[in-house]
MMTF fields as JSON, N, C-alpha, C and O atoms, coordinates in Angstrom:
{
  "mmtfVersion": "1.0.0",
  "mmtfProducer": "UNKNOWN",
  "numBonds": 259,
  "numAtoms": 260,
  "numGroups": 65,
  "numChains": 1,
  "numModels": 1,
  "chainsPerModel": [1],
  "groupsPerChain": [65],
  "chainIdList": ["A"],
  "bondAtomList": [4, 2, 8, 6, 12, 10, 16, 14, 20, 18, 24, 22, 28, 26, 32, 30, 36, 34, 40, 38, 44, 42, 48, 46, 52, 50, 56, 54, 60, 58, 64, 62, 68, 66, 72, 70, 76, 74, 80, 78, 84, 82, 88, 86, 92, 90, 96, 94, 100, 98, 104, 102, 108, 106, 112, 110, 116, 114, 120, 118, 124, 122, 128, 126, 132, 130, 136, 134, 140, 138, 144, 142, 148, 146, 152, 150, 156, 154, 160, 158, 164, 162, 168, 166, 172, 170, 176, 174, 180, 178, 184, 182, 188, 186, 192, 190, 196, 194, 200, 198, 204, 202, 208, 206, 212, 210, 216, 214, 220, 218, 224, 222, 228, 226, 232, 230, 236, 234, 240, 238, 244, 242, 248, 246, 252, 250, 256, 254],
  "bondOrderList": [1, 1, 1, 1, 1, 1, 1, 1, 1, 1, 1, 1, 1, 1, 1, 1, 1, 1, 1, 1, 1, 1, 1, 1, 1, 1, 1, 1, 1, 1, 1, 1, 1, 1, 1, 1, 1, 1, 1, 1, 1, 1, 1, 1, 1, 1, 1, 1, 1, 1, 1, 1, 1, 1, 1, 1, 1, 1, 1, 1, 1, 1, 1, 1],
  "groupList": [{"groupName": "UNK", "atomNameList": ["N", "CA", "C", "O"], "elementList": ["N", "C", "C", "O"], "formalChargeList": [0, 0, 0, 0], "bondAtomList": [1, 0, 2, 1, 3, 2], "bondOrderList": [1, 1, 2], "singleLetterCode": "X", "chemCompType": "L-PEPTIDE LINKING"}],
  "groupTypeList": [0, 0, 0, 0, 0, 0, 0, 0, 0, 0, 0, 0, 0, 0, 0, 0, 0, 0, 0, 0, 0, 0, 0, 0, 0, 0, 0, 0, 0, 0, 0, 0, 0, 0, 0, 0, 0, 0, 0, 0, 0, 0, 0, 0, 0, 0, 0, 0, 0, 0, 0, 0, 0, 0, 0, 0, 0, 0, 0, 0, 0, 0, 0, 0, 0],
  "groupIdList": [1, 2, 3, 4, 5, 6, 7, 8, 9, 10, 11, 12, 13, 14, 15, 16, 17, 18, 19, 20, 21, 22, 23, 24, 25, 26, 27, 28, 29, 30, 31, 32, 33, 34, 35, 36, 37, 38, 39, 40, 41, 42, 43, 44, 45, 46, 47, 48, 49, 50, 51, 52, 53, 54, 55, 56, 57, 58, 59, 60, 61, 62, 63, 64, 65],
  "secStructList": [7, 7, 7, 7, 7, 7, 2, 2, 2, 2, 2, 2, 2, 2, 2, 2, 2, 2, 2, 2, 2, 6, 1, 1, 7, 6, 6, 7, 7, 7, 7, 7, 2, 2, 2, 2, 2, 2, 2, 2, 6, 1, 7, 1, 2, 2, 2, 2, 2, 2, 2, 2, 2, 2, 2, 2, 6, 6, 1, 7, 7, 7, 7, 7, 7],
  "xCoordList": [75.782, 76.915, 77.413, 76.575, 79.011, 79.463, 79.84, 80.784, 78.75, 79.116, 80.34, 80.34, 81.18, 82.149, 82.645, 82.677, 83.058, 83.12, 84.186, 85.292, 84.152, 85.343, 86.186, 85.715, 87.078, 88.16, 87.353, 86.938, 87.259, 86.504, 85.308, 85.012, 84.712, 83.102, 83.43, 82.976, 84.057, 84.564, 85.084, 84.877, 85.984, 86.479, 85.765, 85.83, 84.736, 83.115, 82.782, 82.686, 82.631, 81.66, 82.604, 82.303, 83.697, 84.45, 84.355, 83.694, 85.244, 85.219, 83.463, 83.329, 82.165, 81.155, 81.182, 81.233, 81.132, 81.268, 82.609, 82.621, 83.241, 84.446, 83.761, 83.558, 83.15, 82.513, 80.851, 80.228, 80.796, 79.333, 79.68, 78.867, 80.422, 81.507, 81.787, 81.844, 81.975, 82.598, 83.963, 84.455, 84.738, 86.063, 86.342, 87.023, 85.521, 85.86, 84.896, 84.025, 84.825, 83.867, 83.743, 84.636, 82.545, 82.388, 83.72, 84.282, 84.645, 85.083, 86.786, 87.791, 86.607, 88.14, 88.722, 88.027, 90.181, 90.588, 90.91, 91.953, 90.239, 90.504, 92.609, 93.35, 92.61, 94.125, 94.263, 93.424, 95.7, 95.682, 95.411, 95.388, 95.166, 95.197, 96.381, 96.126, 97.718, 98.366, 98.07, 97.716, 98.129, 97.607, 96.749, 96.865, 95.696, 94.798, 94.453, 93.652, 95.795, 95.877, 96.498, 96.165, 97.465, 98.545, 97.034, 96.776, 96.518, 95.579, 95.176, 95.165, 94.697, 93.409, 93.663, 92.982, 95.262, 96.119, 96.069, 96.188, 95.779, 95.638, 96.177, 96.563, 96.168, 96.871, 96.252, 95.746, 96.243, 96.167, 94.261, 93.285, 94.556, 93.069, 91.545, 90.667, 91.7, 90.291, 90.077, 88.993, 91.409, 90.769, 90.318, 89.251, 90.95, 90.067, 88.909, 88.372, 88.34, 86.972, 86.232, 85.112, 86.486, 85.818, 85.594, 84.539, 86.498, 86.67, 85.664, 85.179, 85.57, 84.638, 83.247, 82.401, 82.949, 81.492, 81.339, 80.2, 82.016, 81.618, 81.296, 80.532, 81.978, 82.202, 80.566, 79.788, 80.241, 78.803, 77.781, 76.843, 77.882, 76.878, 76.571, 75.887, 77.423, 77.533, 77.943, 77.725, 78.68, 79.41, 80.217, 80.126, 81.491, 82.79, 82.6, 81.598, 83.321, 83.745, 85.345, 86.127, 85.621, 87.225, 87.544, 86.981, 88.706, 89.556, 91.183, 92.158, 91.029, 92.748, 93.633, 93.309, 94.736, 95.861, 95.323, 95.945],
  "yCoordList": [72.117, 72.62, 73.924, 74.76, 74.215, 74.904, 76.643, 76.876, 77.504, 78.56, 79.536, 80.48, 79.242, 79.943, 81.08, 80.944, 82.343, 83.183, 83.763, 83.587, 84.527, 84.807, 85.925, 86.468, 86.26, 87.295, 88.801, 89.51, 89.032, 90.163, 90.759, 91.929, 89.615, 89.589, 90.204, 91.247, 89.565, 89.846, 90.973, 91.514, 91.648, 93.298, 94.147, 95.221, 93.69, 94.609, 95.619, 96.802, 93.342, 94.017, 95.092, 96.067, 94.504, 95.36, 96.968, 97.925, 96.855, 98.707, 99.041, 100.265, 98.371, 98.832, 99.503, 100.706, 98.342, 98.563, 99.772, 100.45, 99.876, 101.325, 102.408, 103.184, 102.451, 103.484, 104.061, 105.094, 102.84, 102.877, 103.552, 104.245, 103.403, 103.388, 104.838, 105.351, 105.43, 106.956, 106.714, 107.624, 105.767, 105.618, 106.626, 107.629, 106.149, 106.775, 107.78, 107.233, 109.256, 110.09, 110.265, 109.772, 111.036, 111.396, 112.013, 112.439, 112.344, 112.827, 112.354, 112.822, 111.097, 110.889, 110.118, 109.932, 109.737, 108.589, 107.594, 107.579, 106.685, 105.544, 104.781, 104.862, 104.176, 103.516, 103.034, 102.369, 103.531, 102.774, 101.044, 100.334, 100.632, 98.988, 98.268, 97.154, 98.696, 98.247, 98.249, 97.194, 98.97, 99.402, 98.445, 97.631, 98.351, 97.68, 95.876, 95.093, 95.835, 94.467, 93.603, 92.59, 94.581, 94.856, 94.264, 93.285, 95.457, 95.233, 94.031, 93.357, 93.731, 92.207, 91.285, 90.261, 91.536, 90.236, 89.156, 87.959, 90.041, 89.258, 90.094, 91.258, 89.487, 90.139, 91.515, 92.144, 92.08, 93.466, 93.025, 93.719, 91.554, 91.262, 91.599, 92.447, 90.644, 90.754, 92.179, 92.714, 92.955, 94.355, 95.211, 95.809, 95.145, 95.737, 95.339, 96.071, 94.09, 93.624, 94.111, 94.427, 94.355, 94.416, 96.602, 97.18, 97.118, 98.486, 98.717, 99.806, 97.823, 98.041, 97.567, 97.721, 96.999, 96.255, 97.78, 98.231, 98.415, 99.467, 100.611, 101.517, 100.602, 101.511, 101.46, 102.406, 100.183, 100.085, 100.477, 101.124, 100.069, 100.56, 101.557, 101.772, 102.45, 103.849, 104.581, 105.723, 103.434, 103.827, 104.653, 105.777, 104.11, 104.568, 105.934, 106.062, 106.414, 106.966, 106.846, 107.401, 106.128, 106.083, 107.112, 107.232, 107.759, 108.778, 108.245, 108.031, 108.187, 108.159, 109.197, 110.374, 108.679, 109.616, 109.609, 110.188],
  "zCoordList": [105.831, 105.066, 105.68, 106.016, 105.892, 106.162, 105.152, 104.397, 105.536, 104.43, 104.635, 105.426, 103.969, 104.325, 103.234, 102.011, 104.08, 103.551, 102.811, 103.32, 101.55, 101.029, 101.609, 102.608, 101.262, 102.025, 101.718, 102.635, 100.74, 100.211, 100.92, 101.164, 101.176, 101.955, 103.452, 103.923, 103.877, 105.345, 105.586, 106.672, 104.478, 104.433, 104.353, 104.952, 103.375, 103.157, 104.603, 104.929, 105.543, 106.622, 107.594, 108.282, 107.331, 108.585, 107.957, 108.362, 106.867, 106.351, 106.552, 106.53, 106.73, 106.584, 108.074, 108.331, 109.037, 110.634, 110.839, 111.866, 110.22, 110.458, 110.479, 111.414, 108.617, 108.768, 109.74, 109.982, 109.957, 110.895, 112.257, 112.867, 112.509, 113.748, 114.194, 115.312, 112.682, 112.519, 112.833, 113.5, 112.561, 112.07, 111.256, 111.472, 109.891, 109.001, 108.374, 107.698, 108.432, 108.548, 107.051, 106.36, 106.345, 105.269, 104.629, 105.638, 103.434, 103.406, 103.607, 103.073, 104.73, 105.074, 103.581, 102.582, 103.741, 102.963, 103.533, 104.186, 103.454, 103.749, 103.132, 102.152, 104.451, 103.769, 102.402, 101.794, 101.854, 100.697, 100.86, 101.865, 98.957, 99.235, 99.788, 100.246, 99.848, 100.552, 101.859, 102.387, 102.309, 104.004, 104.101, 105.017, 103.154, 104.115, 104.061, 104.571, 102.954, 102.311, 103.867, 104.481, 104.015, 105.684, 107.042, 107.741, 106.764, 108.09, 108.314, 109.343, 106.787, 106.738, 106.743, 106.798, 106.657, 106.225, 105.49, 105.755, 104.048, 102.803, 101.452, 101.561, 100.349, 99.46, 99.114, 100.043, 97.785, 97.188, 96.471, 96.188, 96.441, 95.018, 96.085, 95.928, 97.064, 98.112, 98.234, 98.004, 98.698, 99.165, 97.594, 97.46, 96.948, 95.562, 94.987, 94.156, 95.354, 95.295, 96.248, 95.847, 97.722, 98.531, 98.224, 98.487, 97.822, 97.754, 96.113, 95.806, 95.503, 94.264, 94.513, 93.632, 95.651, 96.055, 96.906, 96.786, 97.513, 98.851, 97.728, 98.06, 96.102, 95.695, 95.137, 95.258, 94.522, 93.695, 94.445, 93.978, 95.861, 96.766, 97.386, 98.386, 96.36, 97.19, 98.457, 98.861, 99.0, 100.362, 100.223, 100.718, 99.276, 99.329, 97.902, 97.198, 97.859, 96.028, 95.97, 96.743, 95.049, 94.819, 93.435, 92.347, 94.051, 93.377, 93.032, 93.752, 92.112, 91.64, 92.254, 92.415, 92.571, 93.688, 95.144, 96.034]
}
């Protein structure tokens, strides 16, 4: 069986590998969800799942504005 992955999952790993990367340093802001809906080339829903999974795991911290 073929496991195939959801859109969300796949944004995870990449924003994980960004920040692994030092793309994105402690401190930066990451693109808005538009921006990065743009990048992934998918709608607004995957990247807000994938930005609330980075958020539970303590990667990310999201701030309003």
């Amino acid at each position: 069986m073929i496991n195939r992955r959801k859109a969300w999952e796949l944004i995870v790993d990449e924003l994980k590998a960004m920040i692994q990367k030092g793309q994105y340093k402690p401190g930066d802001r990451l693109p808005s969800e538009a921006e990065l809906a743009r990048m992934f080339g998918v709608s607004r829903s995957p990247v807000r799942e994938a930005l609330s999974v980075l958020e539970a795991a303590g990667i990310i911290a999201s701030r309003q504005g």
